[in-house]
N, C-alpha and C positions, 0 to 999 in steps of 0.2 A: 134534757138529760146530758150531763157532762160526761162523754165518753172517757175512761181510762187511757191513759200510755202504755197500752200492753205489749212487753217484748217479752211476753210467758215464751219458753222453747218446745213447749208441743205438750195441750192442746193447747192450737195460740189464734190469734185474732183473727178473724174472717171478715172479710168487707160488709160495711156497713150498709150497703145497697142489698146486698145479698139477702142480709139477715131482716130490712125490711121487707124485701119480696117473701121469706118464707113466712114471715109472721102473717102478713098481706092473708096468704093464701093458707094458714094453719089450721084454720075451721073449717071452710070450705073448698076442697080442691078442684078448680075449674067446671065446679058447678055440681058438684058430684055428690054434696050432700054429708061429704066426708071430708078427714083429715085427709093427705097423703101418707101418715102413719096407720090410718085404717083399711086402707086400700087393698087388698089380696094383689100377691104377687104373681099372680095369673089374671089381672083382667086387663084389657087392652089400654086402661089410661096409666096405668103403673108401667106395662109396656112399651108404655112411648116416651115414659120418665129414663127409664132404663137403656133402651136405646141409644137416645141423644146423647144419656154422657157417653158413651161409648163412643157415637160420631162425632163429638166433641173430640173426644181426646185423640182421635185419629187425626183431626182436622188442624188440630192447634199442634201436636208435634211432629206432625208430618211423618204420620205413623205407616210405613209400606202394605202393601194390603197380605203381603205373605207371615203379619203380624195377627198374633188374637191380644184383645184382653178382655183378662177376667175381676170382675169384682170379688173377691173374698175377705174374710173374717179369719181374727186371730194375731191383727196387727203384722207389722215384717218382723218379727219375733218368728213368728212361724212359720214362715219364710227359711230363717234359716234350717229347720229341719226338713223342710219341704224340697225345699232344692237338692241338695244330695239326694232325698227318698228318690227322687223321680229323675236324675240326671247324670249320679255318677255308679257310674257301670264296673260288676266286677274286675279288677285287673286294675282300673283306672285311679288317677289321684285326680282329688279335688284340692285346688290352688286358692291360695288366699293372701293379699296385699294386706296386711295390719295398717291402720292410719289411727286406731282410735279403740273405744270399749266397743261398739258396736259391730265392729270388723272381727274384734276379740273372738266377743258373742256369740257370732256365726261360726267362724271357725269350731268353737269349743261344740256346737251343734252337730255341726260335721265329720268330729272325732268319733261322733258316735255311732255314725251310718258307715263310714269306710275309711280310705286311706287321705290322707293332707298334706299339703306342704306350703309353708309358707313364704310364698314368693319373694318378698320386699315387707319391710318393716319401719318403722318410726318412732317406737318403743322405746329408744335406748335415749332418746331426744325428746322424753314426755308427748311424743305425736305432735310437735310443734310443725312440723312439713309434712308433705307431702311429697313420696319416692320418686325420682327422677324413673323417668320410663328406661333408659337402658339399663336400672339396676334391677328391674325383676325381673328374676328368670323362672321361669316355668320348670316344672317335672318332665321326667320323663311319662308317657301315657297321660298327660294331663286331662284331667275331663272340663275344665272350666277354671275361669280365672274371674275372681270374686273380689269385687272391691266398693266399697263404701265412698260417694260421691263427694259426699258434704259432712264434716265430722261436726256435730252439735255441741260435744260437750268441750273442746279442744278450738272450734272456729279454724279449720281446713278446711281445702277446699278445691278438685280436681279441676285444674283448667284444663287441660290434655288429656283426652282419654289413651289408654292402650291401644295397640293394632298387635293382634295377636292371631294365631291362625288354631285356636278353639274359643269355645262359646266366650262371652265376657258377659259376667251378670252383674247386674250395679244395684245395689240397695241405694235408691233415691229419695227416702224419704222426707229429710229433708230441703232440699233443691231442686224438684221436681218438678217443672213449671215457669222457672225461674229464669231460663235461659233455651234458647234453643238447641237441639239434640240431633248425633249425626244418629237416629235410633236403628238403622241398619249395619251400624258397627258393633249393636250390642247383640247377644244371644237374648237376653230377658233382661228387662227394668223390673224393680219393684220398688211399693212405695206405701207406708201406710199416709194414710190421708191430711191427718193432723195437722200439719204442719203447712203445706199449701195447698193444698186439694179439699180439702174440708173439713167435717166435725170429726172426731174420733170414732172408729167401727169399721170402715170401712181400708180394703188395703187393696189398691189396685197392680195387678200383674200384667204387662207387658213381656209378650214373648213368644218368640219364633214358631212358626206351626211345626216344624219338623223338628223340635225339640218335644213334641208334645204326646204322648201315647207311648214313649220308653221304661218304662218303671216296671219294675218286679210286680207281677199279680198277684202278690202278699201283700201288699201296700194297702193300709185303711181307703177305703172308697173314697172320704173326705179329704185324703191327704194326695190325692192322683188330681193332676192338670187334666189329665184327659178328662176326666167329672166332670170338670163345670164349665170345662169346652164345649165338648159335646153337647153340653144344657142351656149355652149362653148365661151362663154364672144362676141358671134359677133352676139348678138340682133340689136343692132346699131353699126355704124361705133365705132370702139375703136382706143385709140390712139397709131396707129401702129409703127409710126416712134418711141416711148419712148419702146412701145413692143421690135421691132427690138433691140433696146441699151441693153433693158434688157438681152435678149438671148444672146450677144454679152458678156455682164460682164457675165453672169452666166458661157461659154463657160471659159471663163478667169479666173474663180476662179477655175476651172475643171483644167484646167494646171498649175495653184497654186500647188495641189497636193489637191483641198477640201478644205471644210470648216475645218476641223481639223486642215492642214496647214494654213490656214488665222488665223483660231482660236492664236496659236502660233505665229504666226507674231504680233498679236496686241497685246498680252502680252509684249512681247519684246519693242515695240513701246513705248505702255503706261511703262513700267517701266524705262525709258528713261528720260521721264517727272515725273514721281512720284519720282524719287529718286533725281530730282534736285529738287525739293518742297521741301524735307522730310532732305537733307544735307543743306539747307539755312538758317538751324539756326534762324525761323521766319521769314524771310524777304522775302519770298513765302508761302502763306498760304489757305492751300489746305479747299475746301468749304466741303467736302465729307469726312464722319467717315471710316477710312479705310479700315472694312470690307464690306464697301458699295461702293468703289471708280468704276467709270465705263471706259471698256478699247477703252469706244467711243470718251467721252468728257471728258478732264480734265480740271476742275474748277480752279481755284485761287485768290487770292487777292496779291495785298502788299501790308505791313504793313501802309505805307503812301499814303493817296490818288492822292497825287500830283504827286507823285514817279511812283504811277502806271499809270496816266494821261500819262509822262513824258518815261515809260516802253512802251506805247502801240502806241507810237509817232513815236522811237525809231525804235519798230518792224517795223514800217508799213514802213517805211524809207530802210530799207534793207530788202524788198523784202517779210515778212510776214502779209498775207492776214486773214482777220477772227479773229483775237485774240480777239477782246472786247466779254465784257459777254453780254447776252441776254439783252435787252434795262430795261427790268422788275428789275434786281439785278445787271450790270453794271458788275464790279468785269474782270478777262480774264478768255477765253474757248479757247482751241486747242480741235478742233475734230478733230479724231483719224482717221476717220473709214479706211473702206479696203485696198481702192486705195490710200491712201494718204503713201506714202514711208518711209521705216524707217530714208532714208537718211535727210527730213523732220524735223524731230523729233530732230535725233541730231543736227540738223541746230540751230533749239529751245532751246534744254537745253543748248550749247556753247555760243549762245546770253544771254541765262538766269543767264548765270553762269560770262560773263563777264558783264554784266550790273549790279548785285549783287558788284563785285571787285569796278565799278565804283562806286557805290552810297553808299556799306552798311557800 
């Protein structure tokens, strides 16, 4: 089977090794007579699925032990309502750096639980960059300072995190995994899975234990960290089968040689793509100011809209999946992330490079 050029931007491609182990094991799970989608989420071989990712994901970001996470449901969509329910406290503002829609998004979730202010912005520049750290400035009473790591639809991308002296929560969605992490400079990581961590369902939470147990006891049981702390994420059935996948990639990036070695794989990747943008002489032109370019999603236009109509036609015809831009700004995106192969990439730039000879 000829596998696709998938640079879908989420759900996107998962390692091919991966996705034979779970087939491998999809009728009978290590003997069990079962799927691992049949499994009760109370018996001890689903328990030990569950687990590992967990010490996985300790293991590979070098996660301090004064950290919990939790698996849940609801994508980082719900996330953004979740985080203020549980973190920002009467009196206090919740802080928000704009980079992008999904920054937007939370914010506008936030309006609705208490007070906001928007730190730093990139808005007025189409979210082409990302904020220089001395221009955002925090509230007074700040509760937390909210910012979006990797912007998907835009191709930004935080090399620098803040040093701020309240919580910093980072919706990591997509670059999570990607790169190594100072994660004791964050108050909470969050991430839905899709995009590097696995199938879609699952949305894994990163974050401080003494952030954990403050929320209003009006707050829906489901909607409280403390729930599925306390429970080890198995208050209610969770969704095991996307669990499973997860541990499965996490396992995968461990024989990678680590996040360090992935880290350098997508350097290599995106420089692949940035440097047929950057040798085209205008006729690829990249959406993101280059100290800001992200090594998840790379941006672009051409100079002619019809040309790019006419490019993305082109792609899809020989075998590349995912190129159009986000429906909001049009424009093409190749996402990068993990699993997606170097071999991929140069597929991309030698397409890019001879449809450039035909047209420019």
């Amino acid at each position: 089977m000829k596998r696709a050029y998938n640079f879908n931007a989420g759900p996107s491609a998962l390692p091919l090794a991966v996705l034979e182990k779970a087939q491998k094991e999809l009728v009978d799970f290590q003997n069990t007579g079962m799927s691992v989608m049949e499994l009760s989420h109370r018996s001890k071989e689903y328990e030990a699925v569950h687990n590992r990712a967990k010490e996985l994901l300790y293991e590979l970001l070098q996660i301090p032990e004064n950290y919990d996470i939790l698996f849940l449901q609801g994508g980082a969509s719900t996330q953004f309502s979740m985080i203020p329910m549980n973190l920002l406290q009467e009196g206090q503002v919740a802080n928000y750096v704009l980079t992008g829609s999904w920054s937007e998004k939370a914010l506008k979730e936030a309006k609705k639980v208490g007070a906001t202010h928007v730190s730093a912005s990139s808005k007025d520049e189409k979210h082409n960059f990302i904020p220089a750290l001395e221009n955002i400035q925090l509230s007074e009473n700040a509760a937390y300072l909210h910012i979006t790591s990797n912007n998907t639809i835009y191709g930004t991308q935080w090399k620098v995190f803040p040093k701020v002296n309240v919580p910093l929560i980072a919706d990591m969605s997509s670059d999570i995994l990607s790169r190594p992490l100072p994660v004791e400079n964050f108050g909470m990581i969050y991430a839905g899975a899709q995009k590097n961590l696995g199938p879609s369902g699952v949305t894994v939470v990163i974050i401080r234990k003494d952030l954990i147990g403050k929320e209003d006891e009006n707050i829906p049981t489901m909607l409280k960290y403390s729930t599925h702390a306390e429970k080890n994420s198995l208050y209610n059935t969770p969704p095991t089968f996307g669990i499973y996948m997860l541990s499965l990639v996490l396992e995968w990036v461990k024989e990678q040689g680590g996040v360090k070695a992935i880290e350098k794989a997508n350097e290599e990747k995106a420089a692949i793509l940035y440097d047929a943008i950057d040798a085209s002489n205008g006729f690829y032109i990249g959406h993101a100011k280059e100290d800001s370019r992200s090594l998840m999603n790379v941006t672009f236009n051409l100079s002619d809209s019809e040309l790019e109509k006419q490019f993305l036609q082109e792609a899809k015809e020989k075998g590349f999946v995912g190129l159009n831009g986000h429906r909001s700004i049009g424009g093409c995106r190749a996402s990068i992330y993990n699993a997606v192969p170097k071999e991929a990439c140069i597929a991309l730039r030698d397409f890019m490079i001879e449809f450039q000879k035909q047209h420019g």
